[in-house]
C-alpha beads as a LAMMPS data file, in Angstrom:
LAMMPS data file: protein, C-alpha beads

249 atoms
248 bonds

1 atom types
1 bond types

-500.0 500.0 xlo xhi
-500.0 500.0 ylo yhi
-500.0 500.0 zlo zhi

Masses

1 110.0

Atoms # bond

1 1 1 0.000 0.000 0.000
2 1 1 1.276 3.407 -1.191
3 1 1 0.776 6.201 1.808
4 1 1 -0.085 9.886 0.887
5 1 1 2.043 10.818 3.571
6 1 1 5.496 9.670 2.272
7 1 1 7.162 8.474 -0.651
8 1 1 7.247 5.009 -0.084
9 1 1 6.734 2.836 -2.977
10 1 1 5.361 -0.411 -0.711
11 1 1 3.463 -0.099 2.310
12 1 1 3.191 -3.235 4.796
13 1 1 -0.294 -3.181 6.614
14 1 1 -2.042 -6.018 8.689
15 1 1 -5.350 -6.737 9.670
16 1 1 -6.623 -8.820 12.330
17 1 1 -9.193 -10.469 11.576
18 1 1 -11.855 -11.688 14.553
19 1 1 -12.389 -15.080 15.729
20 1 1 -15.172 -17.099 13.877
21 1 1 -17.874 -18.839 15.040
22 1 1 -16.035 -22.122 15.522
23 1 1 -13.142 -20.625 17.215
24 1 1 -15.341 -19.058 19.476
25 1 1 -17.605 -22.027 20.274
26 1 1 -14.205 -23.901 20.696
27 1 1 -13.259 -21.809 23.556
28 1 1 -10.903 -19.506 21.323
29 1 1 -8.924 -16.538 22.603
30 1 1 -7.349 -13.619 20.908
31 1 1 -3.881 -13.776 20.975
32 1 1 -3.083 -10.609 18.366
33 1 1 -2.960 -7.273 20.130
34 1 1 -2.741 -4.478 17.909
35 1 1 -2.185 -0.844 18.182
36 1 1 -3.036 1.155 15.445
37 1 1 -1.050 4.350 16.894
38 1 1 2.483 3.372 17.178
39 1 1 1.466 0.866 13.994
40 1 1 2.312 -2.392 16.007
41 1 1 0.890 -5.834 16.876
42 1 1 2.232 -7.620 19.532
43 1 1 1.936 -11.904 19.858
44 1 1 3.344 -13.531 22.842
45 1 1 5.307 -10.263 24.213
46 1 1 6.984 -10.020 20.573
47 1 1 6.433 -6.647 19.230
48 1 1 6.620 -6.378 15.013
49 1 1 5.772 -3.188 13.548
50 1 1 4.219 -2.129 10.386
51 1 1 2.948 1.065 8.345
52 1 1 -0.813 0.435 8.903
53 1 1 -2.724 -1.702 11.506
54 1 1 -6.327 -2.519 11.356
55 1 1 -8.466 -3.921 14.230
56 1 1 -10.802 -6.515 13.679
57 1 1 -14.107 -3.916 13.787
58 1 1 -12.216 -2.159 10.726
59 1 1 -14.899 -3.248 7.798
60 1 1 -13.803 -3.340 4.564
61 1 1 -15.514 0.249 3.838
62 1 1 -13.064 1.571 6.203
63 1 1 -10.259 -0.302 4.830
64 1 1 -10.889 0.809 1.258
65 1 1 -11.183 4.277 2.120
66 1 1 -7.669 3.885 4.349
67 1 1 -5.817 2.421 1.565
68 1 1 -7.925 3.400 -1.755
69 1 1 -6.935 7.116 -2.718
70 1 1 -3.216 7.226 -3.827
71 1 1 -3.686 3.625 -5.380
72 1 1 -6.730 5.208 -7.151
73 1 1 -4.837 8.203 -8.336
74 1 1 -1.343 6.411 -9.242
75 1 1 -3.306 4.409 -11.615
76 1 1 -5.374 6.850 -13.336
77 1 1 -2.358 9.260 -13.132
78 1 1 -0.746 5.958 -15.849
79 1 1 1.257 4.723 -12.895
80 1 1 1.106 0.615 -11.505
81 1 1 -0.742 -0.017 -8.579
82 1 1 -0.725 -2.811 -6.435
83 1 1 -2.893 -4.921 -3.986
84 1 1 -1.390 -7.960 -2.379
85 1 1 -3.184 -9.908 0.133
86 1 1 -0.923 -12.684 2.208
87 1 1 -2.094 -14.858 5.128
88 1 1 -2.325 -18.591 6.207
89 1 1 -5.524 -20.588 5.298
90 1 1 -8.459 -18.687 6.229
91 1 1 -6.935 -15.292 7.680
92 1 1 -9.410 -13.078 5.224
93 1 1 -7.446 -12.819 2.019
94 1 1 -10.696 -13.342 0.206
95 1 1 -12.486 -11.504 2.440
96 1 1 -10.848 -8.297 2.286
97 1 1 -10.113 -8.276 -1.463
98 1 1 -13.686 -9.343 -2.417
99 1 1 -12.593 -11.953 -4.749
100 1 1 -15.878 -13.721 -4.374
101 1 1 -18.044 -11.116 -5.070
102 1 1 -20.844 -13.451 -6.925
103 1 1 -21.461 -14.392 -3.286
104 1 1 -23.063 -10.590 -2.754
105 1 1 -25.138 -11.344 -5.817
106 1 1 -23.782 -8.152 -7.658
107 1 1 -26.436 -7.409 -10.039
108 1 1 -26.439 -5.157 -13.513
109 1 1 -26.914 -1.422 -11.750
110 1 1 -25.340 -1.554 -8.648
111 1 1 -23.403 1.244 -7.791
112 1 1 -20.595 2.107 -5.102
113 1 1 -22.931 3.974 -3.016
114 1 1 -25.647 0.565 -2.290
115 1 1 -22.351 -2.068 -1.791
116 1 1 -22.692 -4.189 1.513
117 1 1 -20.289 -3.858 3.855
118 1 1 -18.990 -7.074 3.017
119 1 1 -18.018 -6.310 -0.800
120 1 1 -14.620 -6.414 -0.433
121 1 1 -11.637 -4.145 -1.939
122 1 1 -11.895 -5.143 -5.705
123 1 1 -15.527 -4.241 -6.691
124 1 1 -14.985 -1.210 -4.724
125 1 1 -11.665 0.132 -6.836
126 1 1 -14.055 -1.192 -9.951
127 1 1 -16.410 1.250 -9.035
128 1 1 -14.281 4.183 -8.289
129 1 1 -12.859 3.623 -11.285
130 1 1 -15.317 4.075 -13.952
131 1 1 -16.933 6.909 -11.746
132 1 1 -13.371 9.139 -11.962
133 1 1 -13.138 8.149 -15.479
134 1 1 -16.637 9.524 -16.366
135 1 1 -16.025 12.601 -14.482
136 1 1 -12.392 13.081 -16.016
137 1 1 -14.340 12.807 -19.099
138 1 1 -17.385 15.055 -18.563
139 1 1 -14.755 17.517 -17.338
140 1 1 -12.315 17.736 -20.170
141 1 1 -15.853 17.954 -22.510
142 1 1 -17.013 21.046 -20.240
143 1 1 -13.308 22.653 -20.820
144 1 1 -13.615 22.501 -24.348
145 1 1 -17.143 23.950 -24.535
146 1 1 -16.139 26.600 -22.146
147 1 1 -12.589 27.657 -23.176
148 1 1 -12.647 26.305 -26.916
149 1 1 -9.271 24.011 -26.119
150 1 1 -8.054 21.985 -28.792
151 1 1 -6.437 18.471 -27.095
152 1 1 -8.378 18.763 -23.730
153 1 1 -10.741 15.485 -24.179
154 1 1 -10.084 12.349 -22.284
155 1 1 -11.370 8.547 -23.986
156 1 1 -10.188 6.029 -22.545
157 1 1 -10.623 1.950 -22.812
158 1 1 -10.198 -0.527 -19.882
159 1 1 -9.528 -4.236 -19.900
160 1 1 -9.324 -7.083 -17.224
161 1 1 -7.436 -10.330 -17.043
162 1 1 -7.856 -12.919 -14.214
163 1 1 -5.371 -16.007 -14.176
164 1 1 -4.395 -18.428 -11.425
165 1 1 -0.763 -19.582 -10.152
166 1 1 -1.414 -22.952 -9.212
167 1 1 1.737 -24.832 -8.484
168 1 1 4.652 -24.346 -11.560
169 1 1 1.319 -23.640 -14.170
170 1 1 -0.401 -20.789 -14.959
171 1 1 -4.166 -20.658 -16.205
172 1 1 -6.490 -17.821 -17.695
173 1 1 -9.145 -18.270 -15.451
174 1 1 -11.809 -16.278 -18.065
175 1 1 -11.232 -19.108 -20.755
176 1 1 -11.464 -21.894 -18.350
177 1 1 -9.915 -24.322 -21.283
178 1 1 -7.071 -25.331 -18.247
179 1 1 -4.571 -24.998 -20.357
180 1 1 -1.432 -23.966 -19.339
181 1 1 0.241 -20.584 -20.175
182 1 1 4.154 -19.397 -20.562
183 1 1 5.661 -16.919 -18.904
184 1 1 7.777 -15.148 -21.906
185 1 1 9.770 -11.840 -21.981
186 1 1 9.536 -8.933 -24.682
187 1 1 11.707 -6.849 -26.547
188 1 1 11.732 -4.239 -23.819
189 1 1 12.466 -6.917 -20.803
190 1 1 8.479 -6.562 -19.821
191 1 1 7.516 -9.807 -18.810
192 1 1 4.203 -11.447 -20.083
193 1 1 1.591 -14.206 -19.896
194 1 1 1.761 -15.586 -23.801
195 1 1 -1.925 -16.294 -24.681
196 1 1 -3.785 -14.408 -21.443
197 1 1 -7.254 -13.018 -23.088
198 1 1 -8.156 -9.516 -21.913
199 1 1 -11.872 -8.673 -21.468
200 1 1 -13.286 -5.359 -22.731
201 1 1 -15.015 -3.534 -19.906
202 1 1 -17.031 -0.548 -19.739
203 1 1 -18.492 -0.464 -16.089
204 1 1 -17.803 -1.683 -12.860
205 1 1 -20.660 -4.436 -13.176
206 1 1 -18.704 -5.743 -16.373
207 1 1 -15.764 -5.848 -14.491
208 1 1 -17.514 -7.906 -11.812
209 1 1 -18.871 -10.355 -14.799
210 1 1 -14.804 -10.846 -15.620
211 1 1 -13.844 -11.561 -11.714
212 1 1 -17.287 -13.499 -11.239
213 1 1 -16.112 -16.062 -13.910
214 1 1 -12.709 -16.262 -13.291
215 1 1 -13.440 -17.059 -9.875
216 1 1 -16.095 -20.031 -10.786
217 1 1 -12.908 -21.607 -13.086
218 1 1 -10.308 -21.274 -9.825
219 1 1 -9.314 -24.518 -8.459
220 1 1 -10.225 -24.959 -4.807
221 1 1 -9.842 -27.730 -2.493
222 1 1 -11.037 -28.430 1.195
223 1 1 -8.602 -27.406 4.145
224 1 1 -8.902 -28.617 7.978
225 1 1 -9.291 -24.511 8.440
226 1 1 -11.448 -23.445 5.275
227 1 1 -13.868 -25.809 3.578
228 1 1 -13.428 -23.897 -0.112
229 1 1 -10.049 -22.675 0.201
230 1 1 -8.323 -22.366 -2.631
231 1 1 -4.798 -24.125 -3.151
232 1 1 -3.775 -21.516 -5.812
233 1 1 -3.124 -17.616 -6.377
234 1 1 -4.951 -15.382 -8.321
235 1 1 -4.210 -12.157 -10.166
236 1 1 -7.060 -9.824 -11.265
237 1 1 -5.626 -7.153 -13.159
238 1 1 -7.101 -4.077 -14.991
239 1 1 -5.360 -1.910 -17.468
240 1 1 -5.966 1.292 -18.847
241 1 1 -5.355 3.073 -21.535
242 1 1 -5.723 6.766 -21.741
243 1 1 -5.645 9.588 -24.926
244 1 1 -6.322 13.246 -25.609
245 1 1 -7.950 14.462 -28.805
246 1 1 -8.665 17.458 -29.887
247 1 1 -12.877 18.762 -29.970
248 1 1 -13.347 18.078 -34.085
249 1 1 -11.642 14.360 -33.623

Bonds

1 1 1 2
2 1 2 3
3 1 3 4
4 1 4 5
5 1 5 6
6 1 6 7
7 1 7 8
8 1 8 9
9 1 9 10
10 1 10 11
11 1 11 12
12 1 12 13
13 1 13 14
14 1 14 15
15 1 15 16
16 1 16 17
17 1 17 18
18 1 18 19
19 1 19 20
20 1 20 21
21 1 21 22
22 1 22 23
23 1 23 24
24 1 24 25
25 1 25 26
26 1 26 27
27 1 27 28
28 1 28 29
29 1 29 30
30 1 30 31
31 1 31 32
32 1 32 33
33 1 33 34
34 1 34 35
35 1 35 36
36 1 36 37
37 1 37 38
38 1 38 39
39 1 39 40
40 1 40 41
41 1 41 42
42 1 42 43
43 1 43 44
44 1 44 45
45 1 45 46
46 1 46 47
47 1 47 48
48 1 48 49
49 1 49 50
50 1 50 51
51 1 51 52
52 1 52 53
53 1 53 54
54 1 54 55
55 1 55 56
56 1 56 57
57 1 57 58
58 1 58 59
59 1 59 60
60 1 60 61
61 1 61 62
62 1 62 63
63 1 63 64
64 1 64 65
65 1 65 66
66 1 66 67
67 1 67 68
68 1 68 69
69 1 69 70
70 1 70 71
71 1 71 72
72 1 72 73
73 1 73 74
74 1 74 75
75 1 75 76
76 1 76 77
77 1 77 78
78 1 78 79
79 1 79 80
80 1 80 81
81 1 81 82
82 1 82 83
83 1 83 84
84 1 84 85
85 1 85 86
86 1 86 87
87 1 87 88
88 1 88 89
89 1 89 90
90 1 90 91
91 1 91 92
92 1 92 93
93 1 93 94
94 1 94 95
95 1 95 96
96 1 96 97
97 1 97 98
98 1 98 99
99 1 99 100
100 1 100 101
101 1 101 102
102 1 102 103
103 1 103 104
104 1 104 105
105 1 105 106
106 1 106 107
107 1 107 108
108 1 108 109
109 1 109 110
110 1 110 111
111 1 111 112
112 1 112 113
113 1 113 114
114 1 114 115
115 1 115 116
116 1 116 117
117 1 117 118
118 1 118 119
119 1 119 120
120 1 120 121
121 1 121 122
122 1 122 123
123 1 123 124
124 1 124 125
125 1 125 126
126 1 126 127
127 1 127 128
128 1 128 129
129 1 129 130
130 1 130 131
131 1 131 132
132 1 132 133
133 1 133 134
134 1 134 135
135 1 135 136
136 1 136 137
137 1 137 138
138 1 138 139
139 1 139 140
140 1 140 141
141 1 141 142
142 1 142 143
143 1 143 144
144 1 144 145
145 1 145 146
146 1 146 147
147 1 147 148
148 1 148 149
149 1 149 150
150 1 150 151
151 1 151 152
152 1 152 153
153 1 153 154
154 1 154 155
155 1 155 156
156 1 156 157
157 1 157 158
158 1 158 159
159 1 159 160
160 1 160 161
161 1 161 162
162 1 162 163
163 1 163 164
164 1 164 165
165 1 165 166
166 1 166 167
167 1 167 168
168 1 168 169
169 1 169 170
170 1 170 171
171 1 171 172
172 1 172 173
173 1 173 174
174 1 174 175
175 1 175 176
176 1 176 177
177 1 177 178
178 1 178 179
179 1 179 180
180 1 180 181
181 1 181 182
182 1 182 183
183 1 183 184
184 1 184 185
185 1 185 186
186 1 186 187
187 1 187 188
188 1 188 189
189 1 189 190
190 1 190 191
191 1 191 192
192 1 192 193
193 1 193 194
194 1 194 195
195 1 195 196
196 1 196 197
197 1 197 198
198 1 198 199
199 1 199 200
200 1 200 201
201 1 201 202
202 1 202 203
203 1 203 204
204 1 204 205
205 1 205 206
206 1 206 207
207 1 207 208
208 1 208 209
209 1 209 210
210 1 210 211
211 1 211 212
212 1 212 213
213 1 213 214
214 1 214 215
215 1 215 216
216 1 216 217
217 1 217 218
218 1 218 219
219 1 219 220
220 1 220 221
221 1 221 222
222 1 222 223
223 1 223 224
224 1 224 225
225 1 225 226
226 1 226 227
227 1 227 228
228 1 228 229
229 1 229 230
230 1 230 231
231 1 231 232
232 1 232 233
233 1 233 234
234 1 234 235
235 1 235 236
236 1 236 237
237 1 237 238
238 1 238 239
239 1 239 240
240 1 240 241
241 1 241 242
242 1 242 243
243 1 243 244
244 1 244 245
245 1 245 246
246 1 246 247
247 1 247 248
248 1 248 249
């Protein structure tokens, strides 16, 4: 996570997640003290810090909004953004990053402002997306109707890709053929997926459609701690592309 108080490149946060139900029915006890203010969580008297803690009554609304703007505005701004979740079987990865979303029952109109609190962080950057990318637009428009500017007018075109790590293979989990992918290099030393589709999209909802099917093609097996967790890693990726023209085309 990217702080709009420094310069740091990576930020290191942690969230603690609250017992479940079966912990607590098991006789489970906390055993993760955090402390948001001097950013540091403490487990049997050893002290770690990090740049952001989050309590377990932090929702994901008030995660996103923690962690959302200078993601939101490196990546519009043409700059890569990152969201990594890492944990143990059943610490919230899916949770928080709202991988699952089909579970919420996203439906064609939904909009940022009507998500349940447990939408997690992906549908919510989806969202915020195409809503600064509207208004980016309709501004630019206004400043050429207004000031008769010449290059001022923003398009713009947005893909996703979703694919899955699992073991030494790698899978496009929107084809859902299962076969596996190469990693190759390019000319400039960028490295690629050979043969990863990329999905028009032109809302947030769309966007959903792309993780929604991607995540019924993921492989998943059953864990002693998580009945559907998944034995694999998943990348959702969007990318945008950005240009100016001028007011006659």
């Amino acid at each position: 996570m990217i702080s709009p108080n420094d310069g740091a490149q990576v930020r290191v946060g942690v969230r603690i997640r609250p017992l479940t139900p079966k912990e607590s029915s098991e006789g489970g006890k906390a055993v993760v003290d955090g402390n948001a203010f001097d950013r540091t969580v403490t487990i049997s008297n050893r002290k770690f810090t990090y740049d952001q803690i989050f309590h377990p009554n932090v929702t994901n609304p008030d995660l996103y909004r923690s962690v959302s703007p200078p993601l939101l505005n490196a990546f519009l701004n043409g700059y890569n953004a990152t969201v990594l979740a890492y944990g143990q079987t059943s610490s919230g990865k899916t949770f928080t990053m709202g991988s699952e979303a089909h579970e919420e029952n996203l439906s064609d109109g939904l909009q940022m402002n009507n998500l349940s609190d447990n939408v997690g962080l992906i549908p919510r950057f989806m969202f915020d997306i195409f809503s600064a990318l509207e208004e980016r637009k309709a501004e630019s428009e206004d400043m050429i109707l207004s000031v008769k500017a010449t290059d001022s007018l923003i398009d713009f075109s947005v893909t996703a890709s979703f694919l899955e790590v699992y073991g030494e293979d790698i899978y496009d989990l929107v084809d859902g053929s299962r076969q596996s992918l190469k990693l190759r290099e390019d000319s400039n030393g960028e490295v690629f997926v050979m043969g990863l589709s990329k999905t028009p999209i032109l809302t947030g909802n769309e966007a959903m459609d792309v993780l929604n099917t991607g995540t019924m093609n993921r492989t998943t097996a059953s864990t002693l701690m998580n009945r559907t967790s998944s034995r694999s890693h998943a990348v959702f990726t969007v990318y945008l592309q950005q240009t100016t023209r001028g007011c006659e085309g």
